[in-house]
Steps between C-alpha positions, in 0.01 A plus 500: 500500500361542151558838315229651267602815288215695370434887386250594724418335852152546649411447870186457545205369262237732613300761257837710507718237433284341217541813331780543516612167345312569219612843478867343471394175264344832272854630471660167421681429814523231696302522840500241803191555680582398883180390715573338901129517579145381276453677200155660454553873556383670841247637293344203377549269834435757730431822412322673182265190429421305792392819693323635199295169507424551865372833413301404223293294755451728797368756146248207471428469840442844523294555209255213602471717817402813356233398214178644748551893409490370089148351640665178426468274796692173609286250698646393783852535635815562277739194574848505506681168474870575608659175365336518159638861504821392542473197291480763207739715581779292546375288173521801310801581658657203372358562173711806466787372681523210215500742222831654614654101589412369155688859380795430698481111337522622190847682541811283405606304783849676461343842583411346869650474814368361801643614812554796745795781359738668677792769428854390468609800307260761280502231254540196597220285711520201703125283467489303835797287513461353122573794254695751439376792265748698271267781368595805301218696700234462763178572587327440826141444510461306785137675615373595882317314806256652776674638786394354859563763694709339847151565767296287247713250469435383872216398328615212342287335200206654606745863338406430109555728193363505175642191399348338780140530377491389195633150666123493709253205473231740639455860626547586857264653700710769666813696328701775655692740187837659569529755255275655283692555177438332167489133618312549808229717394450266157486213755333631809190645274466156298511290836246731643243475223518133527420504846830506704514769799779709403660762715785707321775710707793720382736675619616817341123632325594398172227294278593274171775720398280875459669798538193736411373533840126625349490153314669314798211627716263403257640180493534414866138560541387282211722236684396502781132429375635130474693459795691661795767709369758719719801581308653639859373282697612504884570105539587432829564142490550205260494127625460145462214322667538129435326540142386831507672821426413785772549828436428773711423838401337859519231512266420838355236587698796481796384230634723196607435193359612119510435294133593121416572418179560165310804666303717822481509631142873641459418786250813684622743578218733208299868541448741383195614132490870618554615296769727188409643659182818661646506806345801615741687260281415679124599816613163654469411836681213484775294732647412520870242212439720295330361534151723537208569845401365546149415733208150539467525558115712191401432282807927501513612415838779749566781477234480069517388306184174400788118614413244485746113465399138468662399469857865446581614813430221684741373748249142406344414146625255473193461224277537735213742712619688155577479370170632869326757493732612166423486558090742820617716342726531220272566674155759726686694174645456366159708798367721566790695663481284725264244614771219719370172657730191296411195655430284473809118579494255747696476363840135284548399307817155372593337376813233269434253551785167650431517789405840449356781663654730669191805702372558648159834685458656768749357404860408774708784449666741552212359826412622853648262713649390835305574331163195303476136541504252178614180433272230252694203352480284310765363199382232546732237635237711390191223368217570214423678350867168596645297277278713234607484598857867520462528863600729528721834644489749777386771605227734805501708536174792707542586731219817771463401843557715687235417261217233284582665182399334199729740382756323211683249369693348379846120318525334302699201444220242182365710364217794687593755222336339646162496840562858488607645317223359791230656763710852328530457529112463826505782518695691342319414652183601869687143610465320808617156519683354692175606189302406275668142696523502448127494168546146267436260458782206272450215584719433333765811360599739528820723653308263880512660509832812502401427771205347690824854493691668595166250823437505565891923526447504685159304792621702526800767522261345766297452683853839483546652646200133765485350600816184593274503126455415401774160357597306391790345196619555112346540420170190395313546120470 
């Protein structure tokens, strides 16, 4: 068996593990980047692009649809060809996908092993039956997959996830959804558009990760104007029918009914790609999932010389949060055993179904009750949205009572990805509502509506600390 020695090893070449090689190569160290599967990133083969690129032409779909109320009218029918959608997407796909190959080709062949890792002690790894790895530190980064839950899998190949679609020739006619989080609303609303009947069910109320249950409302009835959504849905039965999925179910009008599908979308939750590396044998604490015990801070498993980053770690499966957690796990196993926290920034996620699903800093969820006060606006009669005929939607900033410093935010709002990304800079930056009020706002812009929320929070905050404060009715937009 041949032995490599090295600084650092890496398993895993996804956007965490990338990072973190560099992060180590930065701090002149040796790294061995580890890889058993294709290189690409999830994000780029299966996840952030591809289904952005589906989305981008159900948005065209739609907007062809919806030209007559502009008094701009489109002879004839709109025309969706399925296989030249799909054509595109997995072209572009590609696209990306060969930007992050020819990155990997560039690194010295040295830095790159091919094979799948396992523990024989906290620092040493066995690579298939070829290698052995002497490191001085570790860092896992070996991503997530979709979870199948055990009644779908009956199912067979007609059970797909994510992954699954961006393999299609053409769209399908019919698609059931399990699970309405991120990746199944994304995907259910973009199929829809482009002509695919769509019905959604969940199974414990909750919708693309919202904890605000105003905004979640809001959202679940915006949804549902694309497609069948019932995020606690009484599903009686799920079975295969030579090629057809049926799924019976009440519908939420109570009435039982029988549906056949050409595929089950398995939206359901994915779990870290732990299995195979023999943790047992490093030594490494586990909690009752089996995940490595870690420090949040320094991404330090235990006490060990190990670092665990990205999707595998079950924290923020985001490609950015991947990729900062990476440059942190890596810089810290660069210095082992000099392990410092690593700056982390305000918390941002998007949802990219229209309106955009978003969260800016503190969720609603994070937040204590009586410490807080919620500014909103309805996007309803916001300026600018309605000359669009994007008006549609909701925002609630959250700001802290005593001080007034913004804490976060929940929306479901027309160009929510931008609105989002200014407030997780304020966030970051510690600001309070009045600051941020200071702040330019051109005229007329989406972004009035979110200068609406703020003034809607500050005097709330001004009624707090000054009953005489306090006014009645809206804000004045």
């Amino acid at each position: 068996m041949k032995r490599l020695d090295t600084d650092v090893a890496i398993i895993g070449a996804g956007s965490a593990g990338l990072s973190a090689y560099r992060a180590v190569r930065n701090a002149g160290k040796r790294a061995l980047l580890i890889e058993g599967g294709e290189h690409g990133t999830t994000c780029a083969r299966v996840g952030c692009m591809p289904s952005k690129l589906l989305i981008a032409a159900a948005e065209a779909a739609h907007a062809a649809a919806h030209t007559a109320p502009f008094g701009v009218h489109v002879d004839g029918t709109i025309r969706i060809e399925g296989r030249e959608v799909m054509a595109r997407v997995k072209r572009e796909r590609d696209r990306f996908v060969g930007f992050v190959l020819r990155s990997v080709a560039q690194m010295p062949d040295e830095d790159k092993l091919t094979g799948h890792a396992r523990f024989v002690s906290p620092t040493v790894l066995r690579v298939d039956d070829h290698t052995e790895v002497h490191a001085r530190s570790v860092v896992i980064a070996t991503g997530s997959s979709p979870i199948v839950p055990e009644p779908l899998k009956a199912l067979g190949e007609l059970a797909i996830v994510n992954d699954d679609v961006f393999a299609w020739d053409d769209l399908p006619k019919r698609v059931a959804v399990f699970g309405p989080g991120i990746i199944g609303v994304e995907l259910g609303q973009a199929l829809a558009r482009l002509g695919v009947t769509v019905r959604m069910f969940g199974k414990g109320g909750s919708l693309a990760g919202l904890g605000d249950p105003v905004i979640r409302e809001q959202a679940l009835g915006l949804m549902r104007e694309s497609f069948y959504l019932d995020p606690k849905a009484d599903v009686k039965e799920t079975r295969r029918d030579g090629d057809e999925v049926v799924v019976r179910y009440i519908d939420l009008d109570g009435v039982a009914q029988t549906e056949r599908f050409d595929f089950a979308l398995v939206a359901t939750g994915r779990k870290p790609n732990l299995d195979g590396l023999d943790l047992a044998a490093a030594g490494l604490p586990l909690d009752d999932r089996g995940v490595p015990v870690y420090d949040t801070n320094t991404l330090r498993i235990g006490d060990s010389p190990v670092f665990i980053a990205g999707d595998a770690n079950q924290d923020l499966p985001l490609l950015h949060e991947a990729s900062d957690e990476g440059k942190i796990a890596g810089g810290n196993a660069a210095r082992y055993p000099d392990v410092q926290p690593g700056e982390r920034r305000a918390p941002l996620a998007i949802v990219f179904t229209d309106p955009q699903i978003a969260q800016a800093g503190c969720r609603y969820r994070d937040l204590s009750p009586g410490t807080f006060v919620i500014g909103e606006v309805d996007f309803s009669d916001q300026g600018r949205s309605r000359v669009m005929l994007r008006n549609a939607g909701r925002l609630h900033v959250y700001a802290e009572t005593a001080t007034g410093r913004f804490l976060g935010a929940e929306m479901i709002a027309p160009s929510g990805e931008h609105l989002a990304h200014l407030l997780a800079w304020a966030r970051q930056q510690e600001l309070t509502v009045a600051q941020m009020l200071q702040m330019p706002f051109y005229h007329p812009v989406i972004e009035e509506g979110l200068r609406t929320a703020l003034r809607d929070a500050q005097a709330k905050v001004k009624c707090a600390a000054d009953p005489r404060d306090c006014r009645e009715g809206p804000p004045q937009a």
